[in-house]
Structure formats: C-alpha cells, structure tokens
N, C-alpha and C positions, 0 to 999 in steps of 0.2 A: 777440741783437739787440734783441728788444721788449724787453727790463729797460731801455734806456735811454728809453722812455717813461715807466717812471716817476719819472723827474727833473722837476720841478714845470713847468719852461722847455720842455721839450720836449714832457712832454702837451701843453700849450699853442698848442704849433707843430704836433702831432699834431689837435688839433680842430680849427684853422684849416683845414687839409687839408679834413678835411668838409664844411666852410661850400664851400671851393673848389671838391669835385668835384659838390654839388650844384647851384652855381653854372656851371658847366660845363653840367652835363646840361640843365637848364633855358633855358642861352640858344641849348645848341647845338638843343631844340624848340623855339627859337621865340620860346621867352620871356624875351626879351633885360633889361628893366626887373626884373621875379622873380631872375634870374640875377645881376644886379649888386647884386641889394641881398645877397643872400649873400654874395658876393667880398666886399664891404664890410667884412665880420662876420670874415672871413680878415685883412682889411687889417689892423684895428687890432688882433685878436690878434695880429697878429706884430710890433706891438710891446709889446706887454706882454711878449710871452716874453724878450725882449732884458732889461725891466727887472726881471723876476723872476729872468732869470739872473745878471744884475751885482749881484742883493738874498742872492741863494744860491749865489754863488761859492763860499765857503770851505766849504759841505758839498755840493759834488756830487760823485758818485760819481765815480774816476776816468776817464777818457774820453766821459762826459757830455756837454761843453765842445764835445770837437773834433765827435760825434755831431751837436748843434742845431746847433751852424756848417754841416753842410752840410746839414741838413734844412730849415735855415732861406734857404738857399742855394737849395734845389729849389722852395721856397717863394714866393720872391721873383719868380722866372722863369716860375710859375705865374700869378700875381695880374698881376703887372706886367707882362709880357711877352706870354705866351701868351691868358690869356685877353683883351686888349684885340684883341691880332689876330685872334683870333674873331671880335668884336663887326664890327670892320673889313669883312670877308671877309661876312660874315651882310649887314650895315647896304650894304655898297655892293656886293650882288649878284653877286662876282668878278669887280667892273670891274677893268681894267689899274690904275688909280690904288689900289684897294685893295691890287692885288699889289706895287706901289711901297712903298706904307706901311709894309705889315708885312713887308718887305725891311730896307728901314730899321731898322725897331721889332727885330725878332729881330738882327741882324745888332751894333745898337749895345747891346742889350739884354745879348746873350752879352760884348761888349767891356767893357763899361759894368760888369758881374757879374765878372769876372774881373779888372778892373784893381782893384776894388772889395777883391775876396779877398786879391791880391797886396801890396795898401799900404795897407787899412783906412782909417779915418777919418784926417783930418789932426788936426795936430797941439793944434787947440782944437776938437775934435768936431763938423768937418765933412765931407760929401759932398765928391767932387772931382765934379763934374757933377751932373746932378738926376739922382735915385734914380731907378730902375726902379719902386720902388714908389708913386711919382705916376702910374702909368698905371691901375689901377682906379679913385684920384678921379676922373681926368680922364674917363675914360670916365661915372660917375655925374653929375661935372658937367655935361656934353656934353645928354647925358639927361633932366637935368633943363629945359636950355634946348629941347630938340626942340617940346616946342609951339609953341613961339615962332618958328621959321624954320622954310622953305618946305619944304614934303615934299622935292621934287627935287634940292636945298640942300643937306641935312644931310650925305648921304653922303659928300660932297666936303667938307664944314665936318669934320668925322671924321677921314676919313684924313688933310687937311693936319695937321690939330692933332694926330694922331703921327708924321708925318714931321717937324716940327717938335720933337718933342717926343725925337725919335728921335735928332735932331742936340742938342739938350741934356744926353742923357745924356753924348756923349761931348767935350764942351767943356768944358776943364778949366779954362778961365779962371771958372770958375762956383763957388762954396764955397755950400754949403746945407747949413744947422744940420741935426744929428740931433735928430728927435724925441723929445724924453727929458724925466722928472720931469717939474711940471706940464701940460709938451703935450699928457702921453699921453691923461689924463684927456677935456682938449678935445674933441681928435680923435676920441677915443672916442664921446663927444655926437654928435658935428658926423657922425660916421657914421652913429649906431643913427639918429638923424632922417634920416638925406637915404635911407638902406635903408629905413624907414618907408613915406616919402613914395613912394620907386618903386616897393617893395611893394602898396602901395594902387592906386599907376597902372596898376600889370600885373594884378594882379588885378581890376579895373575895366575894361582893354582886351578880359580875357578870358571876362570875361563877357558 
C-alpha cells in the first residue's frame, strides 16, 4: 500500500494529511485560529496534487491514479466537511442550531462527494454545485471577520453560513470553475497570508 505514496501526487495529498491532523488537534484544544491556519496548508496542497497528477500522468505507476482519487476523496471530507463542523460544534458551544448546521454540512457534504465521484467535472471543467472544499476558506474567512461582530453574534453568523453553504453544495443549477493552472498559484498566496495572519492571532490570544 505505502509504494503508492511515492507517486509525486500523492506524497502530496499524503502531507496535506498532516497539515490536517495537526489542524484537528489544535482546534479540537481550543486553538481554533492555530487550527485553521494549518487546514489552510492541506487546502491548497490538494490542489497542487490534482496538477501535479494531470503533469505526471503518463509516468505513474500503475494503480497510482485510482489510489489519490480516493485519498484525495478522504481528503476532501476532511478539510471541507469535517473539520468546519468542528469549528461549528466548538464556536456555538452544542447549541441546537450548531447540530442543525453540521446536519446539513455532513449530510450534503457526503451527497455533494459522491455525486461528485459518479459524474466528475462537467464537460468545460466545472463543479456541479460549490465544492466541499470552500468550507476551510469559509471558515478562515468567517475568522478573519470575528473581531469585527459581536461576541454573542458570531456563533449564529457561523453555523447559518454552512447551512447555507450546505444547501449550495447540492444545487446543481450552480457550475464553479475548477481551480486549475494560474489559480493554483493565487490561491496558494491568498492562503499562506490569511494562515499567517490567524497564526499570529492565535498565538497572540494565547499568550
């Protein structure tokens, strides 16, 4: 089984992993801001492995291919699914409206993942709904805004904004580009700065 981590694509998706279960442990002590800025570091790795695999197609070993499909798959469900219902669950104390959310969020998450596997990108390289993997931005964005609105507030600005969010992964009247060739780069920026920025915050709170 580990020989297919050494396919360039799936080391890849293999460190992402780490950034994520760091990112786990850290929000699930507490340290919600430290937490996401690692998930961050999972985010945009896992697109790079997508373009390092579509760059090294024609020499991967055999069964490589189908391997990251679903490493990348457990992946996905990690970042974008799981750990925002963390955040949820943590942020609005196991209020009823948190158990609502991430009802939603897991429930459209697995539909959303699965319709996803079954019919791939459309036919000019788009999502049929928003990705799964908008849900660690949203949560970093979310984050970034918290100074900014009322302590009392936020928990409830939170969970609507993945109940919401939860209802757009699976409305398929939606088409959204895949991140590919020069986005990856951006995205990549637009990450290490905003994990930065929360880095600093949490370890500032935590001091």
């Amino acid at each position: 089984m580990l020989i297919y981590l050494r396919d360039y694509a799936n080391a890849i998706t293999a460190t992402g992993y780490l950034f994520a279960i760091l990112g786990l442990f850290l929000t699930l002590n507490g340290r919600i801001e430290l937490g996401t800025a690692s998930m961050l570091w999972m985010w945009f790795l896992d697109h790079w492995d997508g373009h390092v695999a579509r760059k090294t197609s024609d020499s991967r070993r055999p069964g490589a291919a189908d391997f990251g499909k679903c490493l990348d798959g457990f992946g996905d469900f990690m970042h974008g699914v799981i750990f925002p219902s963390v955040v949820v669950v943590l942020v609005g104390q196991g209020s009823v409206l948190s158990l609502v959310a991430i009802l939603a969020l897991i429930m459209a998450g697995a539909i959303r993942l699965s319709y996803f596997e079954s019919f791939g990108l459309t036919s000019d390289a788009k999502f049929t709904g928003i990705p799964v993997s908008y849900g660690t931005p949203l949560v970093a964005i979310l984050l970034m805004a918290r100074p900014a609105l009322p302590v009392k507030t936020f928990p409830t600005v939170l969970a609507m904004a993945f109940v919401a969010l939860a209802v757009l992964h699976v409305t398929t009247a939606i088409k959204v580009p895949a991140i590919r060739g020069r986005a990856i780069p951006i995205a990549t920026i637009l990450a290490v700065v905003i994990s930065v920025v929360l880095a600093r915050r949490g370890l500032t709170w935590c001091g």
